[in-house]
C-alpha angles and dihedrals in degrees: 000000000000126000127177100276095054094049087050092051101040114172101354080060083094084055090073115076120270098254092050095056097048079053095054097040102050103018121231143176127261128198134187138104127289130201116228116209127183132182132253135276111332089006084058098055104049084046091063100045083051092053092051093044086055093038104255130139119274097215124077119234149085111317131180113253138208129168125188112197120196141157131219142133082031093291124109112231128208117188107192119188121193120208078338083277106080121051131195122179136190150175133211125201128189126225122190117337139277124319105020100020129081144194124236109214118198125206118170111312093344129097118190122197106208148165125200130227111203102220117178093337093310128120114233119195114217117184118220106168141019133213122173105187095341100308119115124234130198116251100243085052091065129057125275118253143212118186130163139140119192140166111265114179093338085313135120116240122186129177128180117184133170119188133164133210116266091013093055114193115027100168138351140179140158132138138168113266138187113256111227110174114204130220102223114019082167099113123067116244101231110222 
């Protein structure tokens, strides 16, 4: 069995932890508890007005996570709820394969251009483009982002951070979450 991660991958697919790639291959859905973090004063600020704009919570804190992963239509979906109040959904399609190639992942009016580095099993997000509503930014002009999921004593850790210079941290949340794969993420969770 193939997805679109592991076509995009090829061969560097058995790089990934063994846990990431049956995620990735058959979809699945992960539960657990996440920790939010925003900056202080003005970063703050903007952190929180990111997190509302992707559909994350606005207080730190600790928050009850799901995610449900799924792939269809050659995209790979990730449906995120927060304290089963607050939804962000994206979708990532690849273009191209590894190493050259890259996925664009849209949430909400963002639309990320990455590629990934595979470090110790674990799968790294780089960005490499930005786009708000169509319109392309310039990197500088973004946040900076840190992005990465891994496999930590047979758990799931995530961690999602954006950050600019002179600010520092805007937003920041990760967490260790159950694996639960499922036996058929064919069907999209509707918020």
């Amino acid at each position: 069995m193939t997805s679109c991660v592991s076509d995009w991958f090829g061969p560097r697919f058995d790089a990934l932890h063994p846990q990431l790639q049956q995620l990735h291959l058959h979809g699945g859905q992960l539960d657990g508890t996440v920790t939010m973090r925003f900056g202080s004063g003005l970063a703050g600020l903007i952190g929180k007005r990111l997190a509302r704009k992707l559909g994350a919570p606005t207080q730190a804190g600790e928050h009850a996570f799901h995610v449900d992963i799924r792939h269809g239509d050659r995209k790979l979906h990730w449906d995120r709820r927060f304290d089963n109040a607050h939804w962000m959904h994206s979708t990532f399609e690849p273009v191209g394969r590894y190493p050259e190639g890259c996925w664009l992942e849209q949430t909400g009016p963002l639309k990320l251009r990455l590629t990934v580095d595979v470090i110790d099993g674990g799968w790294h997000w780089r960005k490499l483009g930005v786009r708000v509503g169509g319109i392309p930014l310039p990197n500088w002009l973004f946040p900076h982002s840190t992005a990465w999921k891994r496999i930590e004593d047979g758990q799931y850790r995530f961690y999602v951070a954006f950050s600019l210079p002179v600010f520092g941290l805007l937003l920041a949340y990760g967490g260790q979450l159950q694996p639960a794969l499922a036996t058929d993420s064919s069907q999209p969770r509707q918020p």
